[in-house]
C-alpha positions in Angstrom: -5.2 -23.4 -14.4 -3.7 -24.3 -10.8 -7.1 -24.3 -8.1 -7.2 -22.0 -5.5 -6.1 -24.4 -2.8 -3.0 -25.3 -4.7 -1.8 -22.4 -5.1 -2.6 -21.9 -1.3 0.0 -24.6 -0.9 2.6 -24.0 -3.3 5.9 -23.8 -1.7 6.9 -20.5 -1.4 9.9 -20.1 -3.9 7.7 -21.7 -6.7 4.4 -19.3 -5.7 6.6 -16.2 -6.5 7.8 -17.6 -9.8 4.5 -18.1 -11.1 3.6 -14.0 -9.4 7.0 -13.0 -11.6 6.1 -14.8 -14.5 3.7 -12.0 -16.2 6.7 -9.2 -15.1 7.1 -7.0 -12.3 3.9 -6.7 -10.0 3.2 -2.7 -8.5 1.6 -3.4 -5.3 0.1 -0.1 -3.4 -0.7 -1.1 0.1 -0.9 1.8 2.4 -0.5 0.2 6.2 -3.2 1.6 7.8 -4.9 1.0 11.5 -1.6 0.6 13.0 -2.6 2.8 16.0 -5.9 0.2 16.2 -3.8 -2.9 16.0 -1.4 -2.0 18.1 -4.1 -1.1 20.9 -5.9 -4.5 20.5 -2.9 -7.0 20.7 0.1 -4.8 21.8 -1.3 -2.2 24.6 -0.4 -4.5 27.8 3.5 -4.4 26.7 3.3 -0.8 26.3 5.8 0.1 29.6 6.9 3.1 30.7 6.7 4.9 27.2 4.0 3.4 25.5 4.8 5.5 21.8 8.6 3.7 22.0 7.1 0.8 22.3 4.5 1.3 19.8 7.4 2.9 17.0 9.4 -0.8 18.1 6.5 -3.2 17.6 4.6 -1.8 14.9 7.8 -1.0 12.9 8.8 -4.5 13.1 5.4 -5.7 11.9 5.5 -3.1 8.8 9.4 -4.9 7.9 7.6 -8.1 8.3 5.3 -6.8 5.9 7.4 -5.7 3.6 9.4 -9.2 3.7 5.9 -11.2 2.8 5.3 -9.2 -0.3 8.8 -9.3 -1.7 9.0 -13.2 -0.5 6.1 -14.0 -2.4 7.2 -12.2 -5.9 6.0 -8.7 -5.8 9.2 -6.6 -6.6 8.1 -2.9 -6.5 5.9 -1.8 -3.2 4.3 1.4 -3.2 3.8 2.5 0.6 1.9 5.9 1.2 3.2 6.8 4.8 1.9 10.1 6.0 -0.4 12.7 4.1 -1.6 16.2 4.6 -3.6 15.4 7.5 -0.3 14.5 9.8 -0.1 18.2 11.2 -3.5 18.1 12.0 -3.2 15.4 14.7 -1.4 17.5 17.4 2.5 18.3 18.4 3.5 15.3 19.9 2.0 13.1 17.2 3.5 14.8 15.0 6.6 15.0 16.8 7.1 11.4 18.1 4.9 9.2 15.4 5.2 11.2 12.3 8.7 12.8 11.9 10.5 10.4 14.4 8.6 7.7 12.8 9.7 8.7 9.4 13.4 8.9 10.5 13.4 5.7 11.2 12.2 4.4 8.1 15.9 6.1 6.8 17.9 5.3 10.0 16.9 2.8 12.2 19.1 0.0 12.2 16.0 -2.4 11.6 15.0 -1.1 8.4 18.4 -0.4 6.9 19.4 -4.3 7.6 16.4 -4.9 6.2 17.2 -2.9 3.2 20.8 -4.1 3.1 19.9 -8.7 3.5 17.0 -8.2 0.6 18.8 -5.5 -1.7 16.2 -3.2 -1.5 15.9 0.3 -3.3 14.7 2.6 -1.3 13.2 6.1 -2.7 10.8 9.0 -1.1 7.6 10.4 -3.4 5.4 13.4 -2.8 5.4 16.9 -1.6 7.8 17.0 1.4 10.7 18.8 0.7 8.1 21.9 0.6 6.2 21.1 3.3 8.7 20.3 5.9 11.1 23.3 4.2 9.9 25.5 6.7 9.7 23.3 9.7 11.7 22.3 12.7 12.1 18.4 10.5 13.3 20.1 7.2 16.3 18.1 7.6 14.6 15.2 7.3 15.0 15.3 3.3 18.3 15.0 3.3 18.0 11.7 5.6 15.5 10.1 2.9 18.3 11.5 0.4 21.1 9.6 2.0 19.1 6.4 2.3 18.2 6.7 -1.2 21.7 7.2 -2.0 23.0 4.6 0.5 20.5 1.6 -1.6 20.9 3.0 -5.1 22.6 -0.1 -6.2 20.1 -2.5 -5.2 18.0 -4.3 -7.8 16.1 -7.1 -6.3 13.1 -5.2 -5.3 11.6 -1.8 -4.9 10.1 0.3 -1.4 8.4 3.7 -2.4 7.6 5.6 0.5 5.0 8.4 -0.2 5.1 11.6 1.9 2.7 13.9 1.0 1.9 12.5 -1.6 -1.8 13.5 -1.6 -1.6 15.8 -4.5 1.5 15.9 -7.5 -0.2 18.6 -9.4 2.0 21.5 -8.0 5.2 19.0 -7.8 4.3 18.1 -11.7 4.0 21.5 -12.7 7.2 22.8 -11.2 9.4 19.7 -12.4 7.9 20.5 -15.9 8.6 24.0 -16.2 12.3 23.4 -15.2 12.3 20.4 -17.5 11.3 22.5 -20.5 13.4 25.4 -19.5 16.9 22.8 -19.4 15.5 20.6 -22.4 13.4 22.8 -24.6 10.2 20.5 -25.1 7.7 19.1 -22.7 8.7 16.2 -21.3 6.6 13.2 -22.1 4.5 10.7 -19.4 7.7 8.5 -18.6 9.9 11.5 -17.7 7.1 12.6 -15.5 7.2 9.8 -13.3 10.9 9.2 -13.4 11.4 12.9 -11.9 8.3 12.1 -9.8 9.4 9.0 -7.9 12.7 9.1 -8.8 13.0 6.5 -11.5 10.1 4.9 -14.0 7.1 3.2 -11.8 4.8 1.4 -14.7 1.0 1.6 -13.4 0.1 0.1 -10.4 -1.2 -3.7 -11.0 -2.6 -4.0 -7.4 -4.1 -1.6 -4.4 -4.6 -3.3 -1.0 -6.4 -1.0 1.2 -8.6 -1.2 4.7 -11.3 0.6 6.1 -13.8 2.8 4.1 -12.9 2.1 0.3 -11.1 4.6 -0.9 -7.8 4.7 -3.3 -4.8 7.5 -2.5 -1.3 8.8 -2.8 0.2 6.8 -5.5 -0.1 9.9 -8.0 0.6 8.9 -12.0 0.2 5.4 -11.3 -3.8 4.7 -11.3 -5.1 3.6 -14.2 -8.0 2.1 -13.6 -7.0 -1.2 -14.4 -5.5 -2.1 -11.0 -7.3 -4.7 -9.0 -8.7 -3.1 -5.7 -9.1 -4.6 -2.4 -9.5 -3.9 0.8 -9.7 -6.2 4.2 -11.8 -6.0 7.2 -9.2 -6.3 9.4 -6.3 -3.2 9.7 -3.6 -3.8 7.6 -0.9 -4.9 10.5 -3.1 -8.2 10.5 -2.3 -9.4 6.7 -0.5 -13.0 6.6 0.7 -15.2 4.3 -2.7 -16.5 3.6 -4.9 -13.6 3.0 -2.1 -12.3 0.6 -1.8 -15.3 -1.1 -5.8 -15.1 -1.7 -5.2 -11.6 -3.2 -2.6 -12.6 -5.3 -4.7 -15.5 -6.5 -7.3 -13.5 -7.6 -5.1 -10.8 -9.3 -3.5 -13.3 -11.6 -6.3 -16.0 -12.0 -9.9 -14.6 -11.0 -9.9 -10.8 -12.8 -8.0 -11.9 -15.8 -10.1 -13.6 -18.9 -12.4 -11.7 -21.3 -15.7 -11.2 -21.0 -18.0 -13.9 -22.5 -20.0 -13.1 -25.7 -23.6 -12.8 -24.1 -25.5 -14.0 -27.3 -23.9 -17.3 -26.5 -23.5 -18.3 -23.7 -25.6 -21.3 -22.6 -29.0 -21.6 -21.2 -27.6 -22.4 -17.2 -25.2 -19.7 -17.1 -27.5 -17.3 -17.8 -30.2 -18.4 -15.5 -27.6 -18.8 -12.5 -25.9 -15.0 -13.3 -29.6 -14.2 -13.4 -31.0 -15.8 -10.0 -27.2 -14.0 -8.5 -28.1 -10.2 -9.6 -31.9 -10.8 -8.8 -30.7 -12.2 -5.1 -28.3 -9.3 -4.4 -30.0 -6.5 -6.4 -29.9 -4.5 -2.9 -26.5 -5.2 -2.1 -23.6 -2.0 -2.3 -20.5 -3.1 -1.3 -18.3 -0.7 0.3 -21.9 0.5 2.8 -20.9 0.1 6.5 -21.8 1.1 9.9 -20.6 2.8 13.0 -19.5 0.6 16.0 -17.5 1.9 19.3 -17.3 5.3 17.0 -15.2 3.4 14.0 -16.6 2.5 10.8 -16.9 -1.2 9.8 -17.8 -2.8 6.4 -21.6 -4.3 6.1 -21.8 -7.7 3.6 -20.2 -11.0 4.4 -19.3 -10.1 7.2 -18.9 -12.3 10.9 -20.1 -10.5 13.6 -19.4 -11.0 17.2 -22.0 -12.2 19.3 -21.8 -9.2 21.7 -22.4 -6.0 19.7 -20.5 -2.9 20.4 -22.0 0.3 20.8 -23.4 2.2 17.4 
């Protein structure tokens, strides 16, 4: 099996051979802590209009994003964009980051080069033809419809973009009361997902969240056999190297049945011992309050000047 550093090192084309070798890879990663990011290492080119600027810069890093996963093998990324919670941030956010945003993730000349140099098909999940129906942005479906349309064709990777997507239970239940009026029968898990995101998603092999842990918006997909992790840092700071580490551990470090206990030797059980004895007291996923954010507790390195709790 290829070390850790190796695969580190691996040139890129023969790293995503060996990520394609097992089959397609479903990736959820949510891109959260934009705002934060953006605020930390972006705020003194804000201008005039610091929200353009902010939609510019941070939708450029989210392409970039997307770019690094699909470079590095995994075809089919599940991206939950806005939930409920979006109308509960005020007009203008709602306005100028979440329905402007969202346009652009159809119509900006950015992301539809993007789409058009990598072949990517693009499709909308979740609840948002009902909740924007009524809305000054109801139009807004038939943009993610036209994009969809516009990338049907493309086959080298997958971008799911999940809008509302908080709950499928009502969505489910109308698209299989229409499905067994048209067809006569219930229609079976497959046919569920295909109407839900619009073609067949297979469970999600990989969730790659940040802040407090916590897994959403990819309804159907969780199995509970998808790896889970989530980095200190917001999401806008993932590289090359941090992915590569996730990867890595996804196809190397989880994978491997479990040992049979009556015998294994002598040493291993004295060290998996002393290691549970050591960290009886340890919870991962505890954290603390600092500058009014929440930030993981553990393994942490933390700055010499402390910020308020």
């Amino acid at each position: 099996m290829i070390t850790p550093d190796a695969f580190l090192q691996l040139p890129l084309g023969e790293l995503a051979q060996l990520v394609r070798a097992d089959g397609s890879i479903v990736c959820v990663f949510p891109i959260n802590g934009t705002r934060r990011w953006f605020m930390l290492e972006h705020a003194h080119t804000a201008g005039d209009d610091p929200v353009a600027t902010y939609m510019d810069i941070a939708g450029k890093n989210h392409i970039g994003l997307y770019r690094l996963f699909f470079e590095h093998g995994v075809d089919t990324l599940i991206t939950p964009v806005f939930g409920t919670e979006l109308f509960n941030r005020g007009d203008e956010y709602v306005q100028r980051i979440g329905m402007e945003g969202l346009s652009r993730l159809a119509t900006h000349p950015d992301f539809v080069d993007f789409y058009d140099e990598h072949q990517v098909r693009v499709r909308f999940y979740g609840d948002y033809r009902t909740r924007l129906k009524d809305t000054p942005y109801a139009g807004l479906s038939n943009t993610f419809d036209a994009i969809t349309e516009h990338t049907r064709h493309y086959n080298h990777h997958r971008l799911f973009f999940g809008v509302f997507a908080n709950d499928a239970t009502a969505t489910v239940a109308e698209f299989s009361v229409k499905y067994h009026q048209e067809h006569g029968k219930i229609p079976d898990r497959q046919t569920i997902i295909e109407m839900y995101y619009g073609e067949y998603v297979h469970p999600a092999d990989i969730f790659i969240g940040f802040d407090k842990f916590s897994i959403f918006d990819y309804p159907l997909l969780a199995s509970g056999e998808e790896d889970l992790y989530f980095t200190a840092a917001p999401s806008p700071y993932l590289d090359q190297t941090q992915l590569r580490q996730i990867l890595y551990d996804h196809l190397y470090t989880r994978r491997g049945r479990e040992p049979d206990y009556a015998t294994l030797p002598p040493e291993d059980r004295q060290w998996m011992q002393s290691f549970y004895r050591h960290n009886r007291h340890v919870t991962l996923g505890i954290g603390q309050r600092r500058a009014g954010l929440w930030f993981p507790l553990g393994d942490i390195t933390w700055p010499e000047t402390g910020a308020s709790q």
